[in-house]
C-alpha positions in Angstrom: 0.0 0.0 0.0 1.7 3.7 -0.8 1.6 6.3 1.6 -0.3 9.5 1.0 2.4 12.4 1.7 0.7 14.8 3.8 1.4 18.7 3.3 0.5 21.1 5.7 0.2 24.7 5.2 0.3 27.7 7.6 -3.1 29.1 9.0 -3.2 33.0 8.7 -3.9 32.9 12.5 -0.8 31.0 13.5 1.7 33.9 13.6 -0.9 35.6 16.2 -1.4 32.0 18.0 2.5 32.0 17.9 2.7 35.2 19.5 0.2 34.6 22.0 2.2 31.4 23.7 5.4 33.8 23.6 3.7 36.4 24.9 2.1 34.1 27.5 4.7 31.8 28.4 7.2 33.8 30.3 8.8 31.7 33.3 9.1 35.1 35.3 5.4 36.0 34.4 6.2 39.5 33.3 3.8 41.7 31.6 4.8 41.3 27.9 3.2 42.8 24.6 3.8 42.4 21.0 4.2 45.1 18.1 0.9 45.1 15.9 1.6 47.9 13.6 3.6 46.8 10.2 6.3 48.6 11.9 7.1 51.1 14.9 9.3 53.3 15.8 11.0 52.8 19.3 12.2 56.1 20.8 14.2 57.7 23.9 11.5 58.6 25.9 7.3 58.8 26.4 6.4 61.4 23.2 7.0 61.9 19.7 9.4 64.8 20.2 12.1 62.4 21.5 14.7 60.7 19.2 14.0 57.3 17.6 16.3 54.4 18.8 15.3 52.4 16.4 12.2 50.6 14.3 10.6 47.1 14.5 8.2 45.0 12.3 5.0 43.6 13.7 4.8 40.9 15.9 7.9 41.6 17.9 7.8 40.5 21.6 9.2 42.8 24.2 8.9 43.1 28.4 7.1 46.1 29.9 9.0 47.9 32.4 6.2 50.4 33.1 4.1 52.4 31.9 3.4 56.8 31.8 0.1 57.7 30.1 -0.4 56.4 26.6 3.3 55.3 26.6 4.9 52.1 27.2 8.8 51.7 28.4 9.8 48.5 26.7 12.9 46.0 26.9 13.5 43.7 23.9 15.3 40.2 24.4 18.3 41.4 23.7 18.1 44.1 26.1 17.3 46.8 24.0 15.4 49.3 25.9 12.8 52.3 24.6 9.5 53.6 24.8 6.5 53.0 22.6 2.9 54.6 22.1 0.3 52.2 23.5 -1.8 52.2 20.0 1.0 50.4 18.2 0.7 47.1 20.2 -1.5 44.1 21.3 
């Protein structure tokens, strides 16, 4: 008897379920959050007047530190740190 060679194919959800378990599954339980613009700039302090640091693409999975008004003071994995306007992630 041949075997039927199964394919599978990514679900448009799966990045988002795939985000969720990251940002769910911390061992230290810190609050977490993920980018969900196409990309967003991460700057120096809470307000568009300070200086980008740099940008990232949607999805990206940082720590909250803490939080002042409609900004968000983030650190990335690699311990990048910056802040971030609440509107831009999940």
């Amino acid at each position: 008897m041949l075997s039927k060679e199964r394919t599978f194919k990514m679900k448009p959800y799966t990045t988002f379920l795939t985000i969720l378990l990251i940002l769910f599954s911390s061992v230290a339980f810190a609050e977490r959050l993920a980018v969900s613009s196409a990309t967003a700039n991460i700057r120096s302090g809470p307000g568009t007047k300070n200086k980008i640091l740099f940008s990232v693409d949607k999805g990206i999975p940082f720590k909250i530190l803490k939080k002042k008004g409609k900004w968000i003071h983030i650190q990335h994995a690699d311990g990048d740190k910056g802040w971030i306007h609440k509107s831009l992630v999940w």
